[in-house]
VOKOL-156949 format. One line per 3 residues: number of its first residue (from 1); for each residue z, x, y of C-alpha. Coordinates in steps of 0.25 Angstrom, whole numbers, padded with zeros to 4 digits. Example, Ala and Ser with C-alpha at 12.3 -4.5 7.8 and 13.67 -1.06 7.14 Angstrom:
REM residues 2
1	0031/0049/-0018  0029/0055/-0004
END
This chain:
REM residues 279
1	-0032/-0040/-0109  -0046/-0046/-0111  -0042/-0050/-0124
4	-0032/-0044/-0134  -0026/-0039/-0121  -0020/-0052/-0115
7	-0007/-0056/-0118  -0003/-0069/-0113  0004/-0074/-0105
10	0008/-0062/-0097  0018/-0060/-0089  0022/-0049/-0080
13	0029/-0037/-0091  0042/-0032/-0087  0037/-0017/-0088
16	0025/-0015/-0082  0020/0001/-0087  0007/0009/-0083
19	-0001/0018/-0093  0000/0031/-0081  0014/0034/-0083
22	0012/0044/-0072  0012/0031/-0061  0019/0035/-0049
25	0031/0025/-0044  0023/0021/-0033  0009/0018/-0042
28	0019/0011/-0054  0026/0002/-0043  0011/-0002/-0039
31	0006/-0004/-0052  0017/-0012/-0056  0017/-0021/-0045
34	0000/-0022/-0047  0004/-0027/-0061  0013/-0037/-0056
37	0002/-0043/-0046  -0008/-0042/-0057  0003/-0051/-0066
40	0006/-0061/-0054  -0008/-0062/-0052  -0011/-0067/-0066
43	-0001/-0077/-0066  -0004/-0083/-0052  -0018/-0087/-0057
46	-0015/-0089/-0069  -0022/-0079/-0076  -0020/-0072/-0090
49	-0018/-0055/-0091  -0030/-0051/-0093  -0044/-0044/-0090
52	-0048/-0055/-0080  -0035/-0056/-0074  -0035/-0043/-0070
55	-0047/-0043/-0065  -0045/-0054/-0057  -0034/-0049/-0053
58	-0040/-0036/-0049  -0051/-0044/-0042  -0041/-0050/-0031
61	-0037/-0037/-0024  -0044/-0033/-0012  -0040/-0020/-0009
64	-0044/-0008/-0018  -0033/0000/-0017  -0025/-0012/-0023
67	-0037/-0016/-0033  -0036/-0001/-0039  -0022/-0001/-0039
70	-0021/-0011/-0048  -0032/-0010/-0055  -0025/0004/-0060
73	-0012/-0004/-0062  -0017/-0015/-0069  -0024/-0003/-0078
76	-0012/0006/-0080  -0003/-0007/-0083  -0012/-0012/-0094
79	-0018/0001/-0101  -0002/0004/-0104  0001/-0011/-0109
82	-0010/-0011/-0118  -0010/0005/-0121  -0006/0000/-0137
85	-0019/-0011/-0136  -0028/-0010/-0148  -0039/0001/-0143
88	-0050/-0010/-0142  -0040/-0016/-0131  -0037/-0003/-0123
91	-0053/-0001/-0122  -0054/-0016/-0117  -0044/-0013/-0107
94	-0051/-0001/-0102  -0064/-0006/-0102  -0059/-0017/-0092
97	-0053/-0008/-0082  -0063/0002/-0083  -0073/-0010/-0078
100	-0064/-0012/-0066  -0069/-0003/-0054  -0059/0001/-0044
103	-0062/-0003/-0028  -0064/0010/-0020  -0054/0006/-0008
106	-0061/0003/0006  -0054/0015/0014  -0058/0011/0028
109	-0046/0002/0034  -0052/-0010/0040  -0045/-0019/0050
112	-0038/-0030/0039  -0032/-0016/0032  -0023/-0014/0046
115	-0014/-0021/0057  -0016/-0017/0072  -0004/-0015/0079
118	-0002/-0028/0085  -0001/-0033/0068  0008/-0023/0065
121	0018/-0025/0075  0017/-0040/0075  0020/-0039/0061
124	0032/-0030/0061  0036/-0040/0072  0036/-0053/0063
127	0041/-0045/0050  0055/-0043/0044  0063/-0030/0050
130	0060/-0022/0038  0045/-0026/0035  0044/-0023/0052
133	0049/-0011/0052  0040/-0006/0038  0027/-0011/0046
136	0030/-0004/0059  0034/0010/0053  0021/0008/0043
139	0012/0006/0055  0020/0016/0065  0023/0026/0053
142	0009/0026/0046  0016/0028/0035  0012/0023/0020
145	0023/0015/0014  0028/0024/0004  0029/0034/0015
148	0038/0025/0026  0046/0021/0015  0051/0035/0011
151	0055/0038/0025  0069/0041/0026  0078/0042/0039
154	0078/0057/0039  0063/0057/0040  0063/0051/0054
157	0067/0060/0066  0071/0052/0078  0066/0057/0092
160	0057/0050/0102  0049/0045/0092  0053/0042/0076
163	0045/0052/0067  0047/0051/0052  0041/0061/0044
166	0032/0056/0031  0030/0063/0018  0018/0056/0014
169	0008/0058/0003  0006/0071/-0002  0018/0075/0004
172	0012/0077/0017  0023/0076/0029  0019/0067/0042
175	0027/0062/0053  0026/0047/0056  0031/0039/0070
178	0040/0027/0073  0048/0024/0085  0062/0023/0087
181	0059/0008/0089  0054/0006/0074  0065/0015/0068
184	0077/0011/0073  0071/-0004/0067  0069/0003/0053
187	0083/0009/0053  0089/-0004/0058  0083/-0013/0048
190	0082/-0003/0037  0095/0006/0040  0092/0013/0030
193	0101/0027/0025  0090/0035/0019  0075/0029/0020
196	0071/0024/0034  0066/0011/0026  0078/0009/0016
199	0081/-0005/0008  0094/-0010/0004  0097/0000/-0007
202	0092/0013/0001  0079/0015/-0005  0065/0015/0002
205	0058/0002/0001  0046/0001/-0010  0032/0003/-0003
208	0027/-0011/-0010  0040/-0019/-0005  0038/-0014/0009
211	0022/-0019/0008  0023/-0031/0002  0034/-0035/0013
214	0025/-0030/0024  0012/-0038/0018  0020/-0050/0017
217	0024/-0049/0033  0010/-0046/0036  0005/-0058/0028
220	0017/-0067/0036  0014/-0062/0050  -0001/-0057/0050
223	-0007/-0065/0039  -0013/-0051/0033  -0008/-0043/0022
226	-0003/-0030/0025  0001/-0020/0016  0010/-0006/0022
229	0001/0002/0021  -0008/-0007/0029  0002/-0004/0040
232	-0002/0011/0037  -0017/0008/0040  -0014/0001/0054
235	-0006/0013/0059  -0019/0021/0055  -0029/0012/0061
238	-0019/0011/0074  -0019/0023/0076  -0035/0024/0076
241	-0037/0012/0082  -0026/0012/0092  -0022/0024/0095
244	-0035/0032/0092  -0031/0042/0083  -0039/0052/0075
247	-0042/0050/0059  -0035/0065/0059  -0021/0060/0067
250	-0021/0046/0060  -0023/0057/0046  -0010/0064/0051
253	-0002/0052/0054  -0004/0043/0042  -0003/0056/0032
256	-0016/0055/0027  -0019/0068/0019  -0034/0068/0025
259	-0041/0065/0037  -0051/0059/0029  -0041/0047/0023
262	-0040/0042/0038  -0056/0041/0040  -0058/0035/0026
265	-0048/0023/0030  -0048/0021/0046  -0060/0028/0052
268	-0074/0022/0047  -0085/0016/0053  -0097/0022/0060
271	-0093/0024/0075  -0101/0015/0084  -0113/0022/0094
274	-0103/0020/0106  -0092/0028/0097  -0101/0039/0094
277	-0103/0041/0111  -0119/0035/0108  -0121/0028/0122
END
């Protein structure tokens, strides 16, 4: 990289591997995409493969999560293109993303981290059937991404209200709300046979597609960006804001394994004197 590792010009290869062959599909579509962004990012500053490049590139991501995503990415990617190096090289290589410290994420969601209500509906309003209809049942749902789009038809029992049962992480089993409103809209536009979201050739729709259309409504008609699992945020913090629920029932509802998770991410902050009854 530094030196003896560069190899100019670089394109973007056609085969992108990882040294961990043990990837999950979901962790290899994430990876591969992260190196494609690193690659776009070199070329659309005009910068060489390299140490510094990645670095800079590195440098331009706010968000930990995504910093130590594709910090790992990045690492995997080229600890398995240069795994034949000299040893000399491979140490080099090391030595530079051992110097790399990863961002211990912020977990408490602040207000740019979530959409009130009003948001949400005023962008499922202004966005295309399809992204509409994946914005409202995120926010109505709860759900995380890879969750809603697994959910197939016989998963929703219709009676006075929708309830669509989840199977999230862990295999745990929860059951999620949408009214008949919103379902009869998903099934009109999406009419699909055997998932509730289905596309064109009957298959779920892939959890990145589904984000980046939504991010780019958000970035149309609210002028923020907006990832889907920011829609999963705002139903947590509506929930606890608007409808006054407790860190144990907004536990239960988003699927979270521990009590704990919600505190860390949406309860924080000393309460005030007049909170605490202190007249």
């Amino acid at each position: 990289m530094a030196g003896e590792l560069v190899k100019k010009p670089q394109k973007l290869p056609q085969s992108i591997t990882f040294r961990n062959k043990g990837l999950s599909i979901n962790s290899r579509i994430a990876y591969t995409n992260a190196i494609k962004d690193y690659y776009r990012f070199i070329k659309e500053n005009n910068l060489d493969e390299g140490f510094s490049s990645v670095r800079k590139w590195l440098d331009s991501i706010d968000n930990a999560n995504t910093f130590n995503q594709r910090l790992q990415a990045i690492k995997e990617y080229l600890m398995k293109r240069f795994e034949k190096e000299s040893p000399a090289a491979r140490i080099e290589l090391n030595d530079f993303f051992s110097s790399i410290k990863r961002i211990r994420p912020d977990h408490e969601i602040k207000e740019v981290d979530y959409l009130t209500r009003g948001q949400v509906e005023e962008l499922a309003e202004n966005s295309i059937d399809s992204i509409s209809c994946f914005v409202l049942a995120l926010f109505w749902t709860g759900c995380r991404i890879s969750e809603l789009i697994n959910i197939k038809i016989n998963d929703c029992k219709v009676n006075s209200i929708v309830s669509i049962k989840i199977r999230g992480k862990g295999k745990r089993e929860r059951e999620v709300y949408i009214s008949h409103k919103l379902y009869n809209k998903i099934r009109e536009t999406f009419q699909g046979k055997m998932y509730l979201f289905e596309n064109k050739q009957g298959k779920s729709y892939s959890r990145i597609y589904v984000s980046r259309k939504i991010n780019e409504e958000a970035r149309k008609h609210l002028g923020v960006e907006v990832s889907a699992h920011t829609l999963r945020h705002s139903k947590a913090m509506f929930l606890k804001n608007d409808k006054g629920l407790t860190p144990d029932q907004i536990a239960k509802a988003l699927g979270h394994s521990s009590v704990v998770t919600t505190l860390q991410y949406y309860f924080h902050g000393t309460p005030t004197a007049e909170e605490q009854g202190i007249e």
